[in-house]
C-alpha positions as a printed NumPy array, in Angstrom:
array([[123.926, 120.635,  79.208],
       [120.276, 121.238,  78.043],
       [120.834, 118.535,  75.539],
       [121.525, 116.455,  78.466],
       [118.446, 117.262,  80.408],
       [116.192, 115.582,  77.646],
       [117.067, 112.301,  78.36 ],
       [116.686, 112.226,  81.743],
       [113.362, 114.082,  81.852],
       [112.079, 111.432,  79.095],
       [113.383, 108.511,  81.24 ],
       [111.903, 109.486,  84.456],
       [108.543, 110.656,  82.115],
       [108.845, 106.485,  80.934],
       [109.372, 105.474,  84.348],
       [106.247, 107.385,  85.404],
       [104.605, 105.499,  83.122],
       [105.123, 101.843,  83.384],
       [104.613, 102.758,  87.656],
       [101.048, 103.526,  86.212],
       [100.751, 100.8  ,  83.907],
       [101.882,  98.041,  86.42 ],
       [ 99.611,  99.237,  89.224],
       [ 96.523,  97.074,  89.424],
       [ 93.655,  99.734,  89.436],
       [ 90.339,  98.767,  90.963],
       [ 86.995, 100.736,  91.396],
       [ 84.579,  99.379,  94.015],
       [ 80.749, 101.517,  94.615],
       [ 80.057, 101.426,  98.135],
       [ 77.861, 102.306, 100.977],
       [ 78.835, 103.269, 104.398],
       [ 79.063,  99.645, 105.686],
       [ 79.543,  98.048, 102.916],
       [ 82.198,  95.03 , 102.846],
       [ 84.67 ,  95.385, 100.042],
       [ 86.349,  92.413,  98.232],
       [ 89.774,  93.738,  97.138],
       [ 93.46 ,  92.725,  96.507],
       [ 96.437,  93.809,  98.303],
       [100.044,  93.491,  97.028],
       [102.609,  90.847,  98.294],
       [105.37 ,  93.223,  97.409],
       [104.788,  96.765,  96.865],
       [102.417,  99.343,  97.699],
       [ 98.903,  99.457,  97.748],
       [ 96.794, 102.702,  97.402],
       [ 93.196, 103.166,  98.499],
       [ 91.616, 106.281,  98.88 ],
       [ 88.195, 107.392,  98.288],
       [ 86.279, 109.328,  95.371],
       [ 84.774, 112.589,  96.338],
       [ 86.013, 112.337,  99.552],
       [ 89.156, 112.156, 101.754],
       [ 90.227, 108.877, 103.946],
       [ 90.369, 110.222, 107.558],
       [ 91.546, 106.959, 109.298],
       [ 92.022, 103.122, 108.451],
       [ 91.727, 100.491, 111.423],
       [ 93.183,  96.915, 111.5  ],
       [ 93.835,  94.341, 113.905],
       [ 96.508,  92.862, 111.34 ],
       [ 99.047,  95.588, 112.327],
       [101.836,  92.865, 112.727],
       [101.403,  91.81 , 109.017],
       [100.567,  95.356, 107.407],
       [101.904,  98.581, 107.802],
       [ 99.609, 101.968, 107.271],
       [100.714, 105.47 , 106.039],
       [ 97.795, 108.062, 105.631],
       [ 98.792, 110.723, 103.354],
       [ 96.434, 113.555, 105.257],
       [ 97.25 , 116.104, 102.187],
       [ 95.755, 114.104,  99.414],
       [ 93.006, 112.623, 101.314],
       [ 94.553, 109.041, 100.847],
       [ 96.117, 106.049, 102.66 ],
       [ 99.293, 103.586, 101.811],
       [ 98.912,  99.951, 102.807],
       [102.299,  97.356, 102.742],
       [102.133,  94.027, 103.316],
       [104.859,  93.142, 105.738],
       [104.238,  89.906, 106.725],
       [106.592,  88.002, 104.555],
       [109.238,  89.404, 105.707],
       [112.304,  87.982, 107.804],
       [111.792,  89.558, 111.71 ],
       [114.843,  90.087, 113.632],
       [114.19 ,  89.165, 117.683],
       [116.813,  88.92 , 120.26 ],
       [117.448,  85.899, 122.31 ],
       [118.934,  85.73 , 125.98 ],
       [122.029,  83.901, 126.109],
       [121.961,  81.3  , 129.623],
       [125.705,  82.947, 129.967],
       [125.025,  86.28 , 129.387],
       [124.525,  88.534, 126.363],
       [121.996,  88.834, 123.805],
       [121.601,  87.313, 120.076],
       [119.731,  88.658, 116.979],
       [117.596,  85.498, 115.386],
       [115.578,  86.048, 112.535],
       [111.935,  84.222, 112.449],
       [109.535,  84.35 , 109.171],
       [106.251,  86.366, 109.355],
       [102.601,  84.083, 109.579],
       [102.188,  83.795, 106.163],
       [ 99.185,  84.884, 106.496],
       [ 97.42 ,  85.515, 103.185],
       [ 93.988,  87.302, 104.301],
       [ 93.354,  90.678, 106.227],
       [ 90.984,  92.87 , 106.834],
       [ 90.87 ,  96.902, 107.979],
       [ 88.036,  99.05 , 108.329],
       [ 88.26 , 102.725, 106.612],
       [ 86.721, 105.885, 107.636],
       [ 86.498, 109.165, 105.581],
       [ 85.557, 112.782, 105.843],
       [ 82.158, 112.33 , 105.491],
       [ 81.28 , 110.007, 108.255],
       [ 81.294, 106.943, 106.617],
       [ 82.909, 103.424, 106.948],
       [ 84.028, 100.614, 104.658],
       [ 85.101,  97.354, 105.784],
       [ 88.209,  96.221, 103.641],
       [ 88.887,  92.152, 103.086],
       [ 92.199,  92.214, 101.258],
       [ 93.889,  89.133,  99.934],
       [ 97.3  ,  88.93 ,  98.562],
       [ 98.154,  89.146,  94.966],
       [101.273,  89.155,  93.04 ],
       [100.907,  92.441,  91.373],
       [103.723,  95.139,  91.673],
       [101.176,  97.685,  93.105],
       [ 97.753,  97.754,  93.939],
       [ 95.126, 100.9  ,  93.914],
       [ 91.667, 100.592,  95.283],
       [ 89.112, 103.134,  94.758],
       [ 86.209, 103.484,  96.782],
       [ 83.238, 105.074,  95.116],
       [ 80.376, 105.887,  97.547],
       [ 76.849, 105.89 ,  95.681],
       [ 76.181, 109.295,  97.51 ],
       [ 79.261, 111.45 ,  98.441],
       [ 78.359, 114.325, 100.828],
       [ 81.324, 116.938, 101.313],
       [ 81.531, 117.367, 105.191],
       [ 82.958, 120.98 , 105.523],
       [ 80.325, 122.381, 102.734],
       [ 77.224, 119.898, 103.07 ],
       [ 77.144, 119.726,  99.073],
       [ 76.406, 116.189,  97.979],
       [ 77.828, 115.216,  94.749],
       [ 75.764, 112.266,  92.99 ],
       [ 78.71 , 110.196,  91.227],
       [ 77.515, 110.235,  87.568],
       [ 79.702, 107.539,  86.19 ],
       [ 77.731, 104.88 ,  87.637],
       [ 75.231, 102.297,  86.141],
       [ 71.742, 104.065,  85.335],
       [ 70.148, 101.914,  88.475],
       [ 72.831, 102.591,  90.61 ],
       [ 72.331, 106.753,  89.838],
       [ 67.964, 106.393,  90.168],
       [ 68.685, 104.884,  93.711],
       [ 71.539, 107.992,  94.745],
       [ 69.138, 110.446,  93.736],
       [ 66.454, 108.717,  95.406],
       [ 68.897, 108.839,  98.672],
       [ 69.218, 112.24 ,  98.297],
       [ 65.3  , 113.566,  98.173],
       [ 64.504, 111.164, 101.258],
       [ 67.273, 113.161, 102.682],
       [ 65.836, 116.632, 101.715],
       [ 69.285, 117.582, 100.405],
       [ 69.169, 121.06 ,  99.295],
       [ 72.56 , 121.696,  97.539],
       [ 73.079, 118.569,  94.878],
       [ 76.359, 119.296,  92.714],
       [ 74.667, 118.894,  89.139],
       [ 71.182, 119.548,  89.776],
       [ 68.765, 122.499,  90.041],
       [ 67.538, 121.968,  93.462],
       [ 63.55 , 123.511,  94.061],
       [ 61.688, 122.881,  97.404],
       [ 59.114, 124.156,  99.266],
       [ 56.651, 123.817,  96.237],
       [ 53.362, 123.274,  96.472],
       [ 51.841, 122.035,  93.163],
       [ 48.851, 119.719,  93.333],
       [ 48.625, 116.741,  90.803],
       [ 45.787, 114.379,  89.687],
       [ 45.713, 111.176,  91.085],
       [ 43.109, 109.362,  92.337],
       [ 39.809, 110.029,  94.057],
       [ 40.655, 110.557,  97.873],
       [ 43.911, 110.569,  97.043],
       [ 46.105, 114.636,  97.689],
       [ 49.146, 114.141,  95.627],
       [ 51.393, 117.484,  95.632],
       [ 54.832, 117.939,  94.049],
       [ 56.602, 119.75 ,  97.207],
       [ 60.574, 119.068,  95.718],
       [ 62.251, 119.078,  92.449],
       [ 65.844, 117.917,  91.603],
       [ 66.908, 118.53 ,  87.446],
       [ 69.704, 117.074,  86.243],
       [ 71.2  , 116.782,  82.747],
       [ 69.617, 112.862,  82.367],
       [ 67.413, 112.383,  85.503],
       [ 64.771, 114.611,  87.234],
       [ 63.732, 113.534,  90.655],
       [ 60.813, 114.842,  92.442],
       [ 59.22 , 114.184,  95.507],
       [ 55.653, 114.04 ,  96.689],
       [ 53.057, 114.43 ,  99.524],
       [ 50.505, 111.741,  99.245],
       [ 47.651, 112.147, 101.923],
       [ 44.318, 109.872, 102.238],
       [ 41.327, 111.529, 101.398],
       [ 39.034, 108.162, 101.364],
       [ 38.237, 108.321, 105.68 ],
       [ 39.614, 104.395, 105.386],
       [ 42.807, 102.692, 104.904],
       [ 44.991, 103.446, 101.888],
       [ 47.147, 101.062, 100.828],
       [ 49.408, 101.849,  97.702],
       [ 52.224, 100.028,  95.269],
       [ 55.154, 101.768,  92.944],
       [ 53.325, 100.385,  90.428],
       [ 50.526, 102.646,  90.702],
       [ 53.191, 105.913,  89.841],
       [ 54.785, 104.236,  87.004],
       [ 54.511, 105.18 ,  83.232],
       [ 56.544, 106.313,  80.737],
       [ 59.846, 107.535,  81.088],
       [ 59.468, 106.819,  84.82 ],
       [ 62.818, 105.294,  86.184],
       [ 61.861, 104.344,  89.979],
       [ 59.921, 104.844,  92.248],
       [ 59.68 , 104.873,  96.101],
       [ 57.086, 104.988,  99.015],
       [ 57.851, 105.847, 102.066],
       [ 54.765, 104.159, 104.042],
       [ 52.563, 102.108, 101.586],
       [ 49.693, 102.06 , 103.98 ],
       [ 48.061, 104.729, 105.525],
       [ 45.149, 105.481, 107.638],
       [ 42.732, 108.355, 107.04 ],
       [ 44.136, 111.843, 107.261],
       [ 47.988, 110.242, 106.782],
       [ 50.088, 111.292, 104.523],
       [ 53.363, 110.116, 103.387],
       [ 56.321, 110.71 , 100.607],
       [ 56.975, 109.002,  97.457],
       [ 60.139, 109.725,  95.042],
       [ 60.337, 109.157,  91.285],
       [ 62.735, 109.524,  89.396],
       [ 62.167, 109.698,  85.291],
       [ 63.935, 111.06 ,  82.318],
       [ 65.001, 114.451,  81.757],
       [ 61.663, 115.907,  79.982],
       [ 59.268, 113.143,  80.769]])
């Protein structure tokens, strides 16, 4: 009998498999509100849930062509395209009774839904048909804050720009708890600038490539100040960002660089 296990334990191992295999997996990094170009299968599921986070709800006026399934345990949501299909309808007879007809589905080949997950934000799906056994669609926000805990996880996977600009989210948020950084505010360290110029490092964000840090800049000069990111660059530096470029005497405003870890 335990010789007779193996097989079927390697077959439904091989099975496991090729479902992998055939799925069509796509990744997509998004904002809250960003629209998402994706595919959806003709003929068997498609899976989209999101990374970091967990898919709350998923709205679509195409409910006659798609059906929905959220799977509330694993945070993601089942999408099957319907519309193909052969409808059964029943028909008044002029002499009494009823009859079952069948009428085809709109063909339609385009749809869109709008999804929503545990951390407040929204993505707006356009889904067009493919021929692909299965379908999964992965939604990768830039910034992914964990709604029960408030820790925000900066996905680290990404492009180098794409990474400078979450980090750069997170200090003009004044996030305090950043999953892969050593997180330091309320400092108060003065820095050399310019004449007129009070530039002090008041937050610090380390992580294993990037170090962010944030800055007061108030204007000395009793006139106008008007500043560019070009003035903060140099070497190592990876971005930079200024919250109000132009400032009147006694103003003060933030700006965020980002550089290279020990630059």
């Amino acid at each position: 009998m335990r010789k007779a296990t193996r097989p079927l334990a390697w077959l439904l191992a091989t099975a496991t498999l090729l479902l992998a295999v055939a799925a069509q997996a796509s990744e997509f990094t998004a904002n809250d509100g960003d629209t998402i170009q994706a595919q959806l299968s003709r003929t068997g599921l498609t899976r989209i849930s999101v990374l970091g986070a967990r898919v709350e709800q998923i709205f679509s006026a195409d409910g006659k062509e798609l059906t929905f399934q959220v799977d509330k345990r694993n945070g993601q949501v089942f999408v099957r395209y319907k519309g193909g299909e052969k409808v059964l309808d029943e028909l008044d007879l002029p002499g009494g009774g009823k009859v079952k007809r069948k009428k085809a589905g709109s063909g339609k080949g385009q749809f869109s839904a709008f999804v929503t997950d545990d951390g407040g934000r929204t993505f707006n799906l356009d889904l067009a048909l493919s021929d692909a056994p299965s379908e999964i669609i992965t939604l990768k926000p830039m910034m992914v804050e964990k709604a029960k805990s408030g820790r925000v996880v900066i996905q680290n996977d990404q492009s180098l720009p794409s990474e400078v600009m979450a980090l750069m989210q997170v200090m003009a948020a004044n996030v305090e708890d950043v999953s892969g950084y050593d997180v330091a505010r309320g400092l108060n360290e003065p820095q050399p600038l310019w004449p007129g110029a009070e530039y002090v490092r008041v937050a610090s964000y380390e992580g294993d490539t990037l170090t962010g840090e944030t800055y007061t800049l108030t204007n000395r000069t009793g006139s106008e100040m008007r500043t560019v990111e070009s003035e903060f660059q140099g070497t190592g530096i990876l971005g930079v960002a200024i919250k109000n470029p132009i400032l009147q005497a006694g103003e003060f405003t933030y700006v965020y660089v980002v550089k290279e870890v020990g630059q």
